[in-house]
C-alpha positions as a printed NumPy array, in Angstrom:
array([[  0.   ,   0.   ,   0.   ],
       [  1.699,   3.289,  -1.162],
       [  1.542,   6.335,   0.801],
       [ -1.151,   8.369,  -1.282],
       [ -3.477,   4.784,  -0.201],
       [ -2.615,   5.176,   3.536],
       [ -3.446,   8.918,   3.311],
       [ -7.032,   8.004,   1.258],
       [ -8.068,   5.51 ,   4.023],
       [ -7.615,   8.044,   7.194],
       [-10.75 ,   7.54 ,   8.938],
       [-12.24 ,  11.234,   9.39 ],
       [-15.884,  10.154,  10.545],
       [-17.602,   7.571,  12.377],
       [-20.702,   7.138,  13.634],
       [-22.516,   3.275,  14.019],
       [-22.142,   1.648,  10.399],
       [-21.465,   4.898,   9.299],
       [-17.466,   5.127,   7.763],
       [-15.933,   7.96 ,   6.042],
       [-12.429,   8.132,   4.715],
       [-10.331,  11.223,   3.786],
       [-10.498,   9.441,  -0.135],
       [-13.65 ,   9.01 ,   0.116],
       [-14.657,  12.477,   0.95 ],
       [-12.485,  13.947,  -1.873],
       [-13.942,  11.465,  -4.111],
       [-17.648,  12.775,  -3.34 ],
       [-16.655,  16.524,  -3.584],
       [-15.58 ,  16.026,  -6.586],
       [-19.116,  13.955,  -8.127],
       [-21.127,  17.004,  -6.073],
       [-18.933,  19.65 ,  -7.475],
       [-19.349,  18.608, -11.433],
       [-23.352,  18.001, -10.968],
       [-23.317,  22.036,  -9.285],
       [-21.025,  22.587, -12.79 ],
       [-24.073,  21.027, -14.893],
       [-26.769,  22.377, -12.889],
       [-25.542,  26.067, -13.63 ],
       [-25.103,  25.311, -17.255],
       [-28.401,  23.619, -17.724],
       [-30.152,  26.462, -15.925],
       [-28.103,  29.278, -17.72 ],
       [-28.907,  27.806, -21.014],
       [-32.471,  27.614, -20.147],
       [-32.706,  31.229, -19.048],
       [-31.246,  32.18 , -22.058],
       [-33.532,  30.874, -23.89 ],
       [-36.499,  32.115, -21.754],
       [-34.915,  35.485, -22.268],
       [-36.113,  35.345, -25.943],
       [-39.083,  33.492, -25.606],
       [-42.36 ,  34.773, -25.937],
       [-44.505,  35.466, -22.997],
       [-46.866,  32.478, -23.07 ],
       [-43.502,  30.215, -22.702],
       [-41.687,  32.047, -20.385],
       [-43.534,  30.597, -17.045],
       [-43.076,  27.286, -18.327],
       [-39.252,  27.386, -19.297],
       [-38.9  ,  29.374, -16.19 ],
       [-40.448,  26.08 , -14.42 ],
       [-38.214,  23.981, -16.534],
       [-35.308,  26.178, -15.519],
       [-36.191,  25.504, -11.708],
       [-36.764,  21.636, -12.479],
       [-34.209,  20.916, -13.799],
       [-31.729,  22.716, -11.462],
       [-33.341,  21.416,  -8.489],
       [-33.084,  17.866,  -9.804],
       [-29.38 ,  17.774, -10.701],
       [-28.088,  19.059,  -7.417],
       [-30.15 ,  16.3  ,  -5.991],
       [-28.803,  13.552,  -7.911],
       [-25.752,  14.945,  -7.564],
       [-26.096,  15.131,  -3.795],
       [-26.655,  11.33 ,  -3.751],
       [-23.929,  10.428,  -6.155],
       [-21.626,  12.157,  -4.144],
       [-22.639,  10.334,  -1.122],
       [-22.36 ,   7.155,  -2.814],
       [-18.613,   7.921,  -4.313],
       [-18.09 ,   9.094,  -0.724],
       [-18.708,   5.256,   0.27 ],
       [-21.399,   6.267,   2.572],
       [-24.581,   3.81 ,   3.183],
       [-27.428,   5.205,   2.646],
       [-29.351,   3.783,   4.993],
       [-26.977,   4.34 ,   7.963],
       [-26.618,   7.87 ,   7.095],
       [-30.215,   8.312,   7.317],
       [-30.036,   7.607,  11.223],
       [-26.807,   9.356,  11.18 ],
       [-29.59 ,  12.472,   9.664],
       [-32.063,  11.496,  11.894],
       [-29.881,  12.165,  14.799],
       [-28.863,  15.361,  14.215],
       [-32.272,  16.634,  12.736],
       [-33.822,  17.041,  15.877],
       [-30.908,  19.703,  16.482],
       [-31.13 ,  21.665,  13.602],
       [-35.107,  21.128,  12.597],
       [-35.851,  24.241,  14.759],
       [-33.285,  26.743,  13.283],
       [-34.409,  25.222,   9.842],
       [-37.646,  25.711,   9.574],
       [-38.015,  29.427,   8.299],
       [-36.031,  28.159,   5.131],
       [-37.9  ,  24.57 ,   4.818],
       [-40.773,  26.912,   5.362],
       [-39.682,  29.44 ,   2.245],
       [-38.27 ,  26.642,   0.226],
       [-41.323,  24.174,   0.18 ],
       [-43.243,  27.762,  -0.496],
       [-41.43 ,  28.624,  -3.112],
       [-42.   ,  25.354,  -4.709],
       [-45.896,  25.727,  -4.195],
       [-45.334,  29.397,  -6.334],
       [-43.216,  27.355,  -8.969],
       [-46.043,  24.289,  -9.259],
       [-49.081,  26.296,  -8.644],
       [-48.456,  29.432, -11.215],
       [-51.318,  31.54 ,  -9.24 ],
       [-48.2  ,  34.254,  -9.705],
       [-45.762,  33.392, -12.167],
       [-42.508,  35.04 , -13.321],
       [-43.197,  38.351, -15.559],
       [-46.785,  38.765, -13.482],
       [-47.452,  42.374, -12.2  ],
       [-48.483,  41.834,  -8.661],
       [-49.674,  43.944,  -5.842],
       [-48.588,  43.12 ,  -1.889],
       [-51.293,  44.206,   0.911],
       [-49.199,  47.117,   1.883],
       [-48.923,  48.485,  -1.408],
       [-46.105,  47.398,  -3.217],
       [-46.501,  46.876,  -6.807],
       [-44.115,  45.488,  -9.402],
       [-43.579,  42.609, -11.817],
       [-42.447,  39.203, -10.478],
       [-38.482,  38.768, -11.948],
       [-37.606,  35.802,  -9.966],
       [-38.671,  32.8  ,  -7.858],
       [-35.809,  31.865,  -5.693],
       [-35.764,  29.026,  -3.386],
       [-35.956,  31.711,  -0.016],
       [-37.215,  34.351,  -1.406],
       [-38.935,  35.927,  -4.551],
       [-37.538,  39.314,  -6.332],
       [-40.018,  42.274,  -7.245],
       [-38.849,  44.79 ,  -9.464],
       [-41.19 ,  48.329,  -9.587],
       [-41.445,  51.091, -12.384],
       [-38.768,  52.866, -11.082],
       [-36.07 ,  49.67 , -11.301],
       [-36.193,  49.081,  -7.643],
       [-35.688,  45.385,  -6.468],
       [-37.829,  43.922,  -3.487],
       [-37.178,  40.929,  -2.283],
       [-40.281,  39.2  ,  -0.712],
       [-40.39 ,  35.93 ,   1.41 ],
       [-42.049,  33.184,  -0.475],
       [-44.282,  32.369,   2.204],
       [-45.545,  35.955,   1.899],
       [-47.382,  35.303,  -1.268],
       [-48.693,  32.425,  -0.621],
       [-50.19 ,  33.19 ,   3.002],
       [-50.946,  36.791,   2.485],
       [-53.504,  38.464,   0.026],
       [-52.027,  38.758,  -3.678],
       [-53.773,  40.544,  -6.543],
       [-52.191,  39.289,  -9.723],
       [-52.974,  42.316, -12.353],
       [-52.073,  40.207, -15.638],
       [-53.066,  36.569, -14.051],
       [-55.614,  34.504, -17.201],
       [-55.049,  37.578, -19.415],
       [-52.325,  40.516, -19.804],
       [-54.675,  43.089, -20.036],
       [-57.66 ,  45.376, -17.192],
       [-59.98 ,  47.168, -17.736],
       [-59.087,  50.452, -16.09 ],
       [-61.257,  53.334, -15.285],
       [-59.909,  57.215, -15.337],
       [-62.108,  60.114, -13.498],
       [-62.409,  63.439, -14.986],
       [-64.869,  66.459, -14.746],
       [-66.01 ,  68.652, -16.919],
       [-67.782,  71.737, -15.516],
       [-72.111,  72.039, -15.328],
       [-73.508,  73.551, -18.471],
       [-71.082,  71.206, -21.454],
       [-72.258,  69.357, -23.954],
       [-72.22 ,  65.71 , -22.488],
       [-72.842,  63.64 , -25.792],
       [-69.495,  66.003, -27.211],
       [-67.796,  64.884, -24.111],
       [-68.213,  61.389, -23.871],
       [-67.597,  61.544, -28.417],
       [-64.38 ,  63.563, -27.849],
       [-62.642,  61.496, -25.057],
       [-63.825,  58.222, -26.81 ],
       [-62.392,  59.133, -29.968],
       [-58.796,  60.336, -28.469],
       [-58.884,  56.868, -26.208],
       [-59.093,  55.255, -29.394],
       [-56.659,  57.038, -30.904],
       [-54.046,  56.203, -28.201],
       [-51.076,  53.725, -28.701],
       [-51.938,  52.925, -25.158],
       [-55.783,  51.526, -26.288],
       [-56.137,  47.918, -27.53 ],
       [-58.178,  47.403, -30.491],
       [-62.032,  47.003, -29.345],
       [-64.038,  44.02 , -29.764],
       [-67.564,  42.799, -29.132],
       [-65.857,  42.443, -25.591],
       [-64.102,  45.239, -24.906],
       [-65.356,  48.703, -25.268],
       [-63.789,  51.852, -24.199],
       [-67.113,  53.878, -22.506],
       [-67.289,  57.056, -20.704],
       [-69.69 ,  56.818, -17.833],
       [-71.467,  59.701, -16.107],
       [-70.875,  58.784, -12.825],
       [-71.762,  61.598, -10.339],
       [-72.322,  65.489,  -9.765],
       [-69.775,  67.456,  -8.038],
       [-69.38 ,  70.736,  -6.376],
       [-68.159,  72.276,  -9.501],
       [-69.179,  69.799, -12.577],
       [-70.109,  66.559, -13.905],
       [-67.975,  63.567, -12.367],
       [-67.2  ,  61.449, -15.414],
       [-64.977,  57.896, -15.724],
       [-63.487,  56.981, -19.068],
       [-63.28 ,  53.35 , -19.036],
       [-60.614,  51.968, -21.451],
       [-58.475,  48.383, -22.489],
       [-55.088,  49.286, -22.273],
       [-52.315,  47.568, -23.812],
       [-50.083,  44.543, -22.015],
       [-47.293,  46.82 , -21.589],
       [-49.081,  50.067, -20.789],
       [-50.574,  47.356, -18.058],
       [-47.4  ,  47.017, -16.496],
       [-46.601,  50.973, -16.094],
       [-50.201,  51.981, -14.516],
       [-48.791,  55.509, -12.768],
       [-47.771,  56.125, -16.555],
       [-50.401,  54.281, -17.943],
       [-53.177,  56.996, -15.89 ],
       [-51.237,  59.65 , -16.43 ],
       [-50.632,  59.322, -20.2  ],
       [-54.695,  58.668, -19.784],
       [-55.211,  61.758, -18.033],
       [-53.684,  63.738, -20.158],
       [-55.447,  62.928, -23.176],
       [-58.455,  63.124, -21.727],
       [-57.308,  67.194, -20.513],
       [-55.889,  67.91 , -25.032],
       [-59.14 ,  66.373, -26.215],
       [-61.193,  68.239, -23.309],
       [-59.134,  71.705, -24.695],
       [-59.881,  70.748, -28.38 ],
       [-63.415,  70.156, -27.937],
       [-63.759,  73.568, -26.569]])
């Protein structure tokens, strides 16, 4: 037995049936290492081509992205354990032992991991989805992360928000079963105007807009008389917007709102 044999078989853990050597923990490094390797290709081949895909596909490569990430650090995980020369079996009570240690300080991230597999699976919010938070944050969903997901607003600012948190508190998903709302803009106009010019004037700059989606049988942009106010008529205009106009809604109203104000002027 040469020396680099001796050094391979030092004993460095032992625990029941459980055995591992110095070799044998170099030996399972190295099979976990090169499955990490693959998993990071895989998934950064994948995102690049979710990066160019069209919308409808982007949830599901962004699933297959997760999948198949997940999947090779797992195998790898048990390859490595195997090349280690570990037994399975026996390191399951070796696991079991020292669960009951760890399980507490563990479960916040068992907690956010299992959630953010239920977000992955479930696709009530999916990646690209404008959501809304109960206190008010808004902002499309850029990534699912095994801890935590990532929110990114109009004005490019990232929020990271534990996974649990959108699955236990109330979500409203903006573009969920569709990429377009119905939105509704106020505006007055002041007693004594003509309310049929009104209503034909805003309907036919709303139309106009790049921001308007074609109508259809469907989908209608209206102006409602909705109320009388201390100084005019309380009107809403009521208006399809496009899926990227969607996504911007301070811009989206206030793009709105001023059209409504030039065709208003024109109109006299």
């Amino acid at each position: 037995m040469t020396n680099l044999d001796r050094f391979a078989d030092i004993r460095i853990l032992g625990f029941g049936n459980l055995s591992l050597t110095l070799g044998g923990l170099v030996a399972g490094l190295i099979v976990f290492l090169i499955a990490l390797i693959a998993a990071r290709m895989v998934t950064h081949g994948v995102r690049r081509l979710r990066e160019r895909a069209s919308q409808r596909t982007t949830a599901a490569l962004y699933l297959l992205e997760k999948l198949a990430g997940y999947g090779i650090v797992i195998v790898g995980v048990i390859a490595g354990l195997s090349a280690a020369g570990l037994n399975l079996s026996s390191l399951a009570l070796f696991a079991g032992a020292i669960g009951i240690g760890i399980g507490l300080g563990l479960q916040g991230v068992v907690k956010e991991f299992v959630s953010g597999l239920f977000l992955i699976f479930d696709r009530m919010v999916s990646v690209g989805d404008l959501i809304e938070l109960e206190d008010g944050v808004r902002g499309s969903i850029v990534e699912i992360g095994p801890r935590a997901s990532r929110l990114r607003t109009n004005d490019n600012v990232n929020i990271i928000v534990p996974n649990s948190k959108l699955i236990e508190d109330r979500v409203t998903n903006w573009t969920l079963k569709g990429d377009t709302r119905r939105i509704h803009v106020p505006f007055s106009v002041a007693y004594g105007a003509d309310r049929a010019q009104v209503r034909d004037a805003i309907l036919a700059a709303a139309r106009a807009s790049p921001f308007t989606l074609p109508e259809t049988e469907s989908r209608r942009s209206q102006v409602w008389l909705v109320g009388f106010g201390e100084s005019g008529l309380d009107f809403e205009l009521l208006v399809w917007p496009t899926p990227a106009a969607v996504k911007r809604p301070a811009g989206m109203h206030a793009a709105y709102t001023w059209l409504i104000a030039d065709a208003l002027d024109a109109s006299g």
